[in-house]
C-alpha positions, 0 to 999 in steps of 0.5 A: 917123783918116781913111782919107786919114791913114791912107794918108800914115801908111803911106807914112812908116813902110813904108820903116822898119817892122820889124814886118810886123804893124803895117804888115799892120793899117794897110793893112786899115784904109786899105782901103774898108770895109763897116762902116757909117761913112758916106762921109768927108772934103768930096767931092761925095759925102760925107757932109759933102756930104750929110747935109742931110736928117738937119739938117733933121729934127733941126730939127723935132725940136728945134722940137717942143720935147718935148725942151726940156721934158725938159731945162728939168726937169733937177735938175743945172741948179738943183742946183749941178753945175759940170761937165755932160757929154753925148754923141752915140752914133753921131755920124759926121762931119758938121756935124750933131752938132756943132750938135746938141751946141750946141742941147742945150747952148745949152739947158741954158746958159740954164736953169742959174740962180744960177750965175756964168759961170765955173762952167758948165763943159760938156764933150761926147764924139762917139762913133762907131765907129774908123774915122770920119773924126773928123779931118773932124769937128774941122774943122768945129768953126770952120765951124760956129761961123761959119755959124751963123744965130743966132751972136750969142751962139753963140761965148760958149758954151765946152765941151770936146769929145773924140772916143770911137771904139768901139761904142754897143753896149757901155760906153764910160763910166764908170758914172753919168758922163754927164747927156745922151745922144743918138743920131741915125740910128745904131741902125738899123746893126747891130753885125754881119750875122747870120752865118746870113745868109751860109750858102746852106744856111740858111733865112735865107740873104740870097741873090741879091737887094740890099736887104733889102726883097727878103729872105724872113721868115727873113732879116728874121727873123735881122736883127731878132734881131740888131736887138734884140740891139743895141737892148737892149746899146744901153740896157744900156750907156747905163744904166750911164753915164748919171747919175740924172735924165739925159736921153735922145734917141734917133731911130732908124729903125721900120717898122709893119709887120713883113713885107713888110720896107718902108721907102723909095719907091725900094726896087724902083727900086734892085733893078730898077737891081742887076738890069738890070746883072747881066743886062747883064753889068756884073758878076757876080751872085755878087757881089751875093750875097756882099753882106748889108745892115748896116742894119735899120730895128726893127719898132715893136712891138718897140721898145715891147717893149724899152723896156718891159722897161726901165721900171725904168730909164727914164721915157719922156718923149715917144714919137712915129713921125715920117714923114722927108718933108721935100721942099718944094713945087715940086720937078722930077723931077731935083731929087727925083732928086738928092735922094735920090740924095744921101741915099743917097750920103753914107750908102752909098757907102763901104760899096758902094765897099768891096764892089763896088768904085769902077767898079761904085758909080758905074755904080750912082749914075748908073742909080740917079738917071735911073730914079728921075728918070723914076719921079717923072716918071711917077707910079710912085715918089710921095714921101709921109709915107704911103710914106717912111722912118719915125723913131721920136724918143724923149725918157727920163730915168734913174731911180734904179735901179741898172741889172743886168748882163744884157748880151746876147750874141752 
């Protein structure tokens, strides 16, 4: 349910509520929020509005074809199997998932043999946590459809479509239900900030900074215990899910080094704007010391540690770190400027709205797009797959073992 639903609920049933204890639980959940959902609806700034950079590497990735191979191989297509389910872990509420789901279906339609066109059922979950904007998602079915560039033959593909809210970290399905799971840009939000983090008297405090990037080795200590925590529910919970056989994709943020903490170009630039409006007194700095980042991008040897841990379960297919560079040639300053200005914007404004409030978010943006504007321009911020975000894309099935209970805990 979106928050603009939520709020027109609340005005219908306030004047007949008799339980002040359903009304109290709506308006928490039509409050701004922190939980890492991504910005909802069609604005300017939603995600929706936003989330180009993510379509565009997916394309890359679906181009490389590693995935194709590990689909093309799958025995429910040539084995008779009527009813064939996907899902996407983490989907958010942009057209995105919706043509991921169609590119891996599309697939799979055209390597399903000796099987009549009646037969080939599909049926694709999106899941993300409960206050997505799914009413925004299944909008953008017909949208999607019609925009397509290769439509021709998209329309003549049917499948049933039903949203899971919930969080990837625990089980969500029944057991060996699921024959493909994706995730895209998810499992770098963690399922909750290190509760250490937040004590000043903690080695591991966060403290007076914004990013993590800015943190001690302590906090990023902290985080990257929670992180693995998340990564090894993450794989616990898809094990059980996923039948034999299925395949897995997952593409998730990595960094190679572990500390310094380093992962985008504009990281000192989005401190230096946080400070300059605390020492202007724009806002006050116990503010930003209450704020603890809900995101953490794994140390790469530590994903190959974890995965290696469950090598009984899973076969990785195709492993490869690739840069999310995808600026074209020619662009000015500005453009770069608004470009990441709208990465950033489509993935954080909810969260720093539900923090700091609309006024301060703003005044954030605007600094934010003229200082990295005239760090392009003078050379101190360069753009490269040698200095931007990492994401690692990983292609696994599922073996025949049959998975332990062994579920991290909190």
């Amino acid at each position: 349910m979106g928050l603009e639903h939520l709020h027109t609920l609340l005005k219908e049933i306030k004047p007949h509520a008799d339980h002040k204890d359903v009304v109290n639980h709506l308006e928490s959940l039509a409050k701004p929020t922190r939980r890492p959902t991504m910005t909802a609806g069609h604005g300017k700034h939603s995600y929706v509005q936003n989330s180009n950079w993510q379509a565009e590497f997916m394309n890359r990735v679906f181009k490389r074809g590693n995935l194709f191979t590990a689909i093309d191989g799958m025995q429910i297509l040539t084995d008779g199997t009527d009813l064939v389910r996907v899902a996407d872990f983490g989907c958010s509420s942009s057209p995105n998932t919706i043509r991921n789901v169609k590119t891996i279906l599309r697939r799979m339609n055209e390597k399903r043999s000796g099987r009549s066109a009646a037969g080939q059922l599909y049926q694709a979950f999106f899941q993300d946590l409960h206050l997505t904007d799914f009413n925004t998602l299944f909008r953008l079915f017909q949208v999607v459809s019609v925009n397509s560039a290769d439509n021709a033959s998209v329309d003549d593909l049917k499948y049933f479509a039903a949203a899971v809210p919930g969080s990837c970290f625990d089980q969500l399905f029944p057991p060996a239900s699921l024959h493909f799971v994706m995730s895209s840009f998810a499992l770098m939000w963690l399922s909750k900030i290190p509760p250490e983090v937040s004590s000043p008297n903690h080695e591991a405090y966060y403290g007076d900074v914004m990013l993590l990037e800015f943190a001690s080795k302590a906090t990023v200590d902290a985080y990257r215990e929670q992180g693995n925590k998340d990564l090894r529910n993450f794989l616990e919970a898809r094990a059980v899910e996923m039948a034999p056989g299925g395949v897995m994709n997952l593409v998730f943020g990595v960094r190679r080094n572990y500390y310094p903490y380093y992962i985008c170009p504009t990281d000192k630039p989005t401190e230096e704007v946080w400070d300059e409006m605390i020492s202007e007194g724009l806002m006050e700095a116990s503010l930003r010391e209450s704020y603890q980042s809900p995101r953490y991008f794994h140390h790469l040897k530590d994903v190959e540690e974890i995965m290696g841990d469950y090598s009984s379960l899973f076969e990785i297919h195709h492993q490869e770190v690739v840069p999310f560079f995808t600026y074209p040639p020619g662009l000015t300053a500005g453009q770069q400027s608004a470009r990441y200005s709208s990465l950033h914007r489509g993935v954080f404004n909810n969260i720093l709205v539900g923090h700091f409030g609309e006024e301060i978010t703003e005044m954030f943006w605007k600094r934010y797009e003229e200082k990295t504007s005239r760090g392009f321009s003078d050379g101190t911020i360069v753009d490269s797959e040698d200095s931007t975000f990492l994401f690692l894309v990983l292609v696994a099935s599922r073996k025949e073992t049959k998975p332990a209970s062994t579920k991290s805990g909190d």
